[in-house]
N, C-alpha and C positions, 0 to 999 in steps of 0.2 A: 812309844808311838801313840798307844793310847790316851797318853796326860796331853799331847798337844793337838789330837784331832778333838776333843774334850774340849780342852782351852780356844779351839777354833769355833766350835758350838756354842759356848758361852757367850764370846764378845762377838760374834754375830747375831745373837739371840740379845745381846744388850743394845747393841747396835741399832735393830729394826725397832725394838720395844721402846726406845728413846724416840725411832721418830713417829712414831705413830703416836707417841705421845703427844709429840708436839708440833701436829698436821694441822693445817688452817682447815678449820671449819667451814661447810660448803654453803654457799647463801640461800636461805628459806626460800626468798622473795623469789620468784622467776623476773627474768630479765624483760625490761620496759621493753614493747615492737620498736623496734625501729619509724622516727617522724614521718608522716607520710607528705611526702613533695609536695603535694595540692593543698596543706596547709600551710606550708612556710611563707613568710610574707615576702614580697615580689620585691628584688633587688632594686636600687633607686636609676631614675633613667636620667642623665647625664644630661643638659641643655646647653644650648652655646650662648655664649652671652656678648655685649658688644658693649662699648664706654657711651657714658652720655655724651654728645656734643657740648653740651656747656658747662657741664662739672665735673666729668669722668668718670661718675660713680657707675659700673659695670651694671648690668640689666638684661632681661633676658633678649635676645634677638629674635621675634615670635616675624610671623609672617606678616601680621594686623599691624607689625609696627613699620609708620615709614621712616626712610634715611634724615631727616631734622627733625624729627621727632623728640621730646625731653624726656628725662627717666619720671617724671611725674612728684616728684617730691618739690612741699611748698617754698623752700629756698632754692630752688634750683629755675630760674626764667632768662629765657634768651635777653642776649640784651640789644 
């Protein structure tokens, strides 16, 4: 009874010494804070856009613009 409580000691004793051997090393560095919100850059704000009259080219739909108005590009003239 002795040889296998024995044999039990051993290859548990091989067993822990194998993994401590080969335990990931813990990181020196401390960990980055976490970003603080009031620095991240402000998500992009969406606009609505409407076609040109005369060429379709999409443009932003601002309040300063009126309904026959042209998107302003020099190939683009009522005819």
């Amino acid at each position: 009874m002795l040889k296998y409580l024995l044999l039990i000691v051993i290859v548990a004793a091989v067993w822990y010494g194998w993994r401590y051997i080969n335990r990931k090393p813990a990181p020196k560095t401390p960990a980055a804070p976490p970003p603080n919100p009031a620095t991240q850059q402000p998500k992009a704000v969406a606009e609505d856009l409407k076609p040109c009259p005369v060429c379709g080219t999409y443009m932003v739909a601002g309040p300063d613009q009126s309904p026959g108005q042209t998107c302003g590009r020099p190939d683009c003239r009522p005819a």
